[in-house]
N, C-alpha and C positions, 0 to 999 in steps of 0.2 A: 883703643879698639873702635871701630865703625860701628856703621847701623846702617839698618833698612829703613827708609821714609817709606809709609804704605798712606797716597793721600783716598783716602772714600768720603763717599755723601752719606749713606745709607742704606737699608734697603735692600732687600733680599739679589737686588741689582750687582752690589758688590761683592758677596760673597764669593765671585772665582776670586777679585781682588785680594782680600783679606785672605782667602787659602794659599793663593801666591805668594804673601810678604812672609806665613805660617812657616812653608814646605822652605820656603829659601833659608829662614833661622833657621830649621831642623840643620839643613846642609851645611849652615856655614857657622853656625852657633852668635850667630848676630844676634842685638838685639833689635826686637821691631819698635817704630814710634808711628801709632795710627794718627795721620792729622787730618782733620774736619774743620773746613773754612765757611766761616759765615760769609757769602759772597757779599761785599758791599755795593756789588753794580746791582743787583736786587733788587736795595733800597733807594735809589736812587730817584723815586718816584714819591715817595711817601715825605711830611712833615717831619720835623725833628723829632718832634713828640712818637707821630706811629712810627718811625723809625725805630728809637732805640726800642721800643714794645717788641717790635717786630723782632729786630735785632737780640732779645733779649729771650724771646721765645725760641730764636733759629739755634741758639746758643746751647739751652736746655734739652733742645732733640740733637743734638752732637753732642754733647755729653751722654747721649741715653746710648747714640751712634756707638759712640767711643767703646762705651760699659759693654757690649754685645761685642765688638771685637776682642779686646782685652779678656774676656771671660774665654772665647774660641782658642785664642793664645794658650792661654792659662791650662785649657783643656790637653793640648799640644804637650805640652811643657816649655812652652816658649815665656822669654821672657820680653816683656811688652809694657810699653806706656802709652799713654793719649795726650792730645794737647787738640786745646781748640783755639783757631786763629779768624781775625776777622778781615776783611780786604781782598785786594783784587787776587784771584784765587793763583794763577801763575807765578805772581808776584811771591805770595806768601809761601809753595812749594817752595823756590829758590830760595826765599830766603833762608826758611827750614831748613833745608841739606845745607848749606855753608853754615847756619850754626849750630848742627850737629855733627859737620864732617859726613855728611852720609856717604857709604859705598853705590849703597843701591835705591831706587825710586822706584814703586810701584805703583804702576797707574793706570789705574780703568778706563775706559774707553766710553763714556755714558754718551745714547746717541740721542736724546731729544729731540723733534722732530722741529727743522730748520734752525737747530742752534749753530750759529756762526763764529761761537767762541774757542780757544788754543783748543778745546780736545775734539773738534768737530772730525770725521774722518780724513779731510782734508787736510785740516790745517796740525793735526796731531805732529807730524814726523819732522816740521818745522819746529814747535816745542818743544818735541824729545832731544833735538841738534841744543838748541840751545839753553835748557835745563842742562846737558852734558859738558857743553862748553863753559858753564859761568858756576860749576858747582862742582864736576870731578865726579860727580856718583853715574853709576851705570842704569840709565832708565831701563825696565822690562814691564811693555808696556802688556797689558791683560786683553784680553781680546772677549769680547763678550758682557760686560758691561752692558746692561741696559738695551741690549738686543735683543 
């Protein structure tokens, strides 16, 4: 049996997110796995030392991420797990859905103001082509993230 990948950051930002990967279990009786990437391009400025600190804090608020979706689930009657991953954040979605088999990928749209990274308005539907292509699962991306 499949599953929903739902990737969020946090933050009252994601909650269309996490009700979309909710509403889609209900319909298809999937289960959801919320994944929280600690971005390592972040860190990439900082000592090995404040790195892992950093890294080690960023970790702690995605697991707190995760407890707040999982609980929303729970409420549902959805069944749901968390995992938290560290690395380039595209990277680690893809990796996700092939070792889970995911059907479907949920993915918010967070718009930071001049972020140039996959989920920029722009560059989004070049990601979703190829999240689809190297993985099988059907991206539904959420519209309103962080807007």
């Amino acid at each position: 049996m499949g599953v929903i990948l739902c990737a969020i950051r946090g933050g009252p930002e994601c909650l269309p997110t996490i009700a979309q990967a909710i509403t889609l279990a209900q319909e298809t009786g999937l289960t959801v796995h919320f994944l929280y990437i600690v971005n390592r391009d972040l860190l990439s400025g900082a000592s090995s030392a404040q790195a892992c600190a950093i890294s080690g804090q960023i970790r702690q608020m995605g697991k707190s991420v995760l407890r707040t979706a999982l609980a929303l689930a729970s409420t549902q009657g959805v069944t749901a797990q968390g995992v938290v991953r560290q690395g380039n954040v595209g990277d680690e979605i893809a990796s996700l859905c092939r070792d889970l088999g995911a059907d479907y990928l949920i993915l918010g749209q967070p718009q930071a103001q001049g972020e140039k990274d996959a989920f920029s308005e722009a560059l989004l539907p070049q990601f979703i082509e190829q999240i689809e292509k190297q993985t099988g699962a059907r991206v539904v991306p959420v519209d309103g993230e962080g807007r």
